[in-house]
N, C-alpha and C positions, 0 to 999 in steps of 0.2 A: 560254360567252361570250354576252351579248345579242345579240337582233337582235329588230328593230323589227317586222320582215316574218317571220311564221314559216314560209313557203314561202320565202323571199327568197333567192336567194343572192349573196355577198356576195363585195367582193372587199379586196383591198390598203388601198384607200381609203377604206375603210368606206361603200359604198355596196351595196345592197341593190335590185336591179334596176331601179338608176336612183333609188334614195331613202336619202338619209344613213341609215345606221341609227342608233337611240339609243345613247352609250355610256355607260354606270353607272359608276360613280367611289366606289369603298368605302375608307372611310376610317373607322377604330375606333381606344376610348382611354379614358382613364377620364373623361374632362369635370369634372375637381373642380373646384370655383369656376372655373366657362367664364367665361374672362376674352376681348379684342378679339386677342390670340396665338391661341388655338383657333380665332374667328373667323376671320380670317386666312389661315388653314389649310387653312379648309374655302372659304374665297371663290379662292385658291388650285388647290384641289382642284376647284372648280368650272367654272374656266377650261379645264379638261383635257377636258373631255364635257358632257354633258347633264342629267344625274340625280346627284345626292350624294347617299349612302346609309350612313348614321355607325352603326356598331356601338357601342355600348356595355357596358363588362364591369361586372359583378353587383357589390355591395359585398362578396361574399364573396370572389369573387376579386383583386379590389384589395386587399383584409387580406390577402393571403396571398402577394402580391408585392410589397406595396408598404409597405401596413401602414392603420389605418381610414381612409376618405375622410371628407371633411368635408358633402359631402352626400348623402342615400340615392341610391341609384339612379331614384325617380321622382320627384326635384328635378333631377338631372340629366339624364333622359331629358325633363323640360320644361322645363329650358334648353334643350338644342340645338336641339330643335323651334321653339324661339323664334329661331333663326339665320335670317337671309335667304335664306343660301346652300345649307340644307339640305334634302331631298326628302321624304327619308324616314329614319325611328331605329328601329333592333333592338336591343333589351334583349337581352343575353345573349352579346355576342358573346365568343367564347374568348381566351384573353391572347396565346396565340401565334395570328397570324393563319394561316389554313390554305385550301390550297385550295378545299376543301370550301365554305367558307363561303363566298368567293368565288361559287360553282358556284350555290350555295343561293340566292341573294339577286342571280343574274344580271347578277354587277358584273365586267369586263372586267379590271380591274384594281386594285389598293390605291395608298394615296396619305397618305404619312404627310412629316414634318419631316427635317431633315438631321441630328435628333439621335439619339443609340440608344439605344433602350429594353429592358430587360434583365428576364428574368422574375427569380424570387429565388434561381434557379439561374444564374443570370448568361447564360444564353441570348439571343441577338439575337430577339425578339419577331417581325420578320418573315422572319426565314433561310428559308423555306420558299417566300413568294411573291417573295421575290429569287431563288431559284436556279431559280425554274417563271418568268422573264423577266418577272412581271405586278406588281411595284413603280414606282414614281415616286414622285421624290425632291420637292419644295417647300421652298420657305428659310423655317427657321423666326425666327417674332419676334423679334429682341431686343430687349432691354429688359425682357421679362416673363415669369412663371413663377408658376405656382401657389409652388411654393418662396420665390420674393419676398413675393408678396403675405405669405403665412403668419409672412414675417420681421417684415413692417413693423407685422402685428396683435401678434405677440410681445415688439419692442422696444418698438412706440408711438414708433417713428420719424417725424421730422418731414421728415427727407431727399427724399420726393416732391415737396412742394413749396415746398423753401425759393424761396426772391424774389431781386431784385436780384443779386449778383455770383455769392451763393450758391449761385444757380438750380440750376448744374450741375456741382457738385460729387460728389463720388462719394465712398463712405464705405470704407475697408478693413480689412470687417474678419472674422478666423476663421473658419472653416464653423460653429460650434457656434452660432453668434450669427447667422448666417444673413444676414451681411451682403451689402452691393447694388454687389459687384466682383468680375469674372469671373475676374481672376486669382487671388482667393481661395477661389476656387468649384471644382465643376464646369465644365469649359466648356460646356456645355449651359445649365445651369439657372443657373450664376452669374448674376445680371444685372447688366449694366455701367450702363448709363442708357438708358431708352426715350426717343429725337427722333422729336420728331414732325417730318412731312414737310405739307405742302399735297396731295403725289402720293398720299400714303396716306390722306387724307379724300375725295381725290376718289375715291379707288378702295371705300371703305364707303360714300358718296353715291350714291344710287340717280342721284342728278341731275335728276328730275322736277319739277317746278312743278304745283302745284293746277292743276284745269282751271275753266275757267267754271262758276259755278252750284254748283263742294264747297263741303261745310260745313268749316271750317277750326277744329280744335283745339289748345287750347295746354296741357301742362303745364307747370311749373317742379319743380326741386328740387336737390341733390344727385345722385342716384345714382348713390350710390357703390359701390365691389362687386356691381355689377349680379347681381340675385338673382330668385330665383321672386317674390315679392313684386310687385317692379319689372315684372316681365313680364306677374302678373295684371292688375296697375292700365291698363299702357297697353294690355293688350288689350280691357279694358273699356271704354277710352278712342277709341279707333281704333273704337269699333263704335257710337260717339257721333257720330261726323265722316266726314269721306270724307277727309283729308287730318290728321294729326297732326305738330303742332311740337314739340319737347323743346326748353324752356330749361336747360341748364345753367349752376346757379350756380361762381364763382370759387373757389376755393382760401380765400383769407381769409375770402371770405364764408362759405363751409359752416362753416371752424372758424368761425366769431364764432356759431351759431349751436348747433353740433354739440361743439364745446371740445374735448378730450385731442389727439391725432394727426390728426383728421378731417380732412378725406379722408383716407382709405389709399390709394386713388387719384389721379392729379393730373389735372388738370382734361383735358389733354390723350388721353390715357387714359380716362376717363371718355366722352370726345364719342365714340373710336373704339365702345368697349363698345355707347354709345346707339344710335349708326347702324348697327349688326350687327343691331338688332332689326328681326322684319321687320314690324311694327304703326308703326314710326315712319319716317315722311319727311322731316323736315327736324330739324336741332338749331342753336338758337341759340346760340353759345359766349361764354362770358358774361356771359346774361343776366342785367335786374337783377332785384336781390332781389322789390322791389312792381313788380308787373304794371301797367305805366302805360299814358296816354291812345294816349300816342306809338307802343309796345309793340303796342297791338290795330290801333291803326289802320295802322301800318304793316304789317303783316300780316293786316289784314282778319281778324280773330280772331271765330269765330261764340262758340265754347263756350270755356270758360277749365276745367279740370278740376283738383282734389286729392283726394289720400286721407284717410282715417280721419283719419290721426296729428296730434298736434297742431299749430297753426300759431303759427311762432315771432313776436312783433311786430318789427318792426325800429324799434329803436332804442327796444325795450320799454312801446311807443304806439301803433306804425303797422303798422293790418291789411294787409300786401302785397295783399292780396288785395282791397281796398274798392271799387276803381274797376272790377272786373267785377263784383260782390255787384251796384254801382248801377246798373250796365249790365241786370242780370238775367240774366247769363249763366255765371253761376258756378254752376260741379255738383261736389258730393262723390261721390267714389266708393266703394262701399265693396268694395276688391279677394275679400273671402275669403281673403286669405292673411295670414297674422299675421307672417311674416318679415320681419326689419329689419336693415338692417348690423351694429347692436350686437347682434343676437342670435349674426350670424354671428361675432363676435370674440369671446361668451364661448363658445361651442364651440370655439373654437382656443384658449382660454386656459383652457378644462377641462381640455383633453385637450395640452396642454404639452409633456407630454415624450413623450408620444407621438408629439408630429408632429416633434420634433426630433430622433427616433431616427429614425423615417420619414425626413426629409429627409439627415439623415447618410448611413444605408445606403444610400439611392439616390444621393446624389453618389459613396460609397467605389466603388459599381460602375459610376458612367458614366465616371469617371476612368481605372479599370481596362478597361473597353471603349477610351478614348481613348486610350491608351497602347499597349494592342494594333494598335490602330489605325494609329498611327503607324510600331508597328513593321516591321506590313504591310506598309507602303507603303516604307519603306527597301527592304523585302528583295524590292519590286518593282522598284524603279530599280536597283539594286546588281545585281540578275539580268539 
């Protein structure tokens, strides 16, 4: 167990000869496509102590319980590091969580979702630091799941953001097709519909305002499936400013610009993912396309930033971007990272039926855990 003090002694209340001690909060997992649910989790997990300290399992070990992930291990060890909530990341951490590691890494306790996670033996992933008293439980997201995400690249479902009556309808359909209704699903990983709440933006808003005298940055774009890409740009971005804005664009606007399914995200979703990062302060939700007069000035806009990639015109004429170029405030960035949404959908539609045997086999055995589950619990009351 931590302590702050290492003479210290400590008591009930976690105090350390009159000084809170630090407590460590260890929470591991495979992070594939870290969507604003893993954030969540770990902002969550955060609330419980002091230090978040996220293990990470190797891609070898994920093939071998789970089946291949969709990003290596050191795309995902710099996502999570890009989490606001997070302290510190250990590559390597083992599938079944163990004491030991705990011990290792001087975290008081684990902190995982109310779903359960099953090695490829069908084993509860953390039976060892549940029956050693050092688990806590957190409510995990609905609404999302690498599993979803992976469906909506597969079908080119348009279902996140349909409009008007549509909006929130729910599709049902068979596990094989990986559709977006929990009664069709796993109940874990099914996803019903993600609502957004106003409580759950304030709770990913740091809630800060610029102070006198920051330099005020602004990007725009999509970002969608928030990715290592995404993470280099704004961190280049963030070290241009004292203070960074993300505008996100609309739903119809990204597709008018993006076309097939674009987003796979919906916009709502999107704003969560942004504000997880810990490089951005503020997000504007939907922003417009051209960066206007109104736009800077209303935000005291010093530096206007984009990437590499090309810049669509709107309305196949109009530079979005003209009125900061005139300003002289316009900076290209060039992240170093060549990741792009579309690169991430032709990996998932490489490897196709892979991930759809993947996602099968993990719903046949959370189903099978949730049923035992249940029947636990009968033969609790009944007794």
């Amino acid at each position: 167990m931590s302590e702050k003090l290492v003479n210290g002694n400590c008591n009930g209340n976690n105090k350390c000869n009159g000084t809170k001690k630090e407590v460590r909060v260890w929470c591991d997992g495979c992070y594939d496509m870290v969507h604003f649910g893993h954030a969540n989790s770990l902002r969550q997990a955060k609330a419980l102590g002091d230090k978040v300290i996220v293990g990470i399992h190797t891609d070898e070990e994920i093939t071998k319980h789970k089946g291949p992930p969709v990003f290596t291990e050191e795309e995902r060890v710099k996502m999570v590091k890009g989490i606001k909530w997070v302290d510190e990341v250990v590559l390597g951490a083992p599938y079944v969580t163990s004491l030991e590691v705990l011990d290792q890494n001087n975290c008081d306790f684990c902190v995982h979702g109310d779903d359960i996670t099953m090695t490829a033996e069908g084993v509860d992933t953390y039976h060892l630091v549940k029956s050693a008293n050092r688990y806590k439980e957190v409510k995990r997201t609905a609404g999302v799941s690498t599993t979803d995400l992976v469906g909506r690249m597969l079908l080119l479902t348009r279902n996140h953001f349909r409009q008007g009556s549509a909006e929130y309808d729910i599709e049902k359909e068979g596990s094989s097709n990986m559709g977006q209704d929990s009664a069709a699903k796993s109940p874990w990983t099914g996803c019903s519909q993600f609502l957004p709440t106003t409580q759950k933006i304030i709770q990913f808003s740091d809630g800060k305002s610029p102070q006198p005298g920051d330099k005020i940055g602004y990007a725009a774009g999509a970002f969608d499936l928030f990715h290592v890409g995404h993470l280099d740009f704004l961190e280049k971005a963030r070290k241009l400013c004292d203070y960074l804005i993300v505008g996100l664009h609309t739903d119809p606007v990204v597709n008018s610009y993006k076309g097939s399914n674009y987003p796979i995200m919906n916009l709502h979703e999107r704003v969560l993912s942004v504000l997880a990062c810990k490089f951005v302060n503020e997000v504007v939700i939907g922003a417009p396309y051209c960066v206007t007069e109104e736009l800077l000035d209303h935000f005291k806009i010093d530096i206007v930033c984009h990437g590499s990639t090309p810049i669509a015109l709107e309305d196949g004429k109009i530079d979005p971007y003209s009125v900061p170029k005139m300003r002289t405030i316009f900076e290209t960035i060039i992240s170093g990272n060549d990741m792009t949404t579309e690169r991430i959908v032709e990996r998932i539609i490489s490897h196709r039926l892979e991930y759809e045997r993947r996602n099968q086999a993990k719903e046949k055995k959370e189903i099978e855990a949730f049923e035992a589950l249940q029947r636990q619990k009968q033969t609790q009351k009944a007794g």
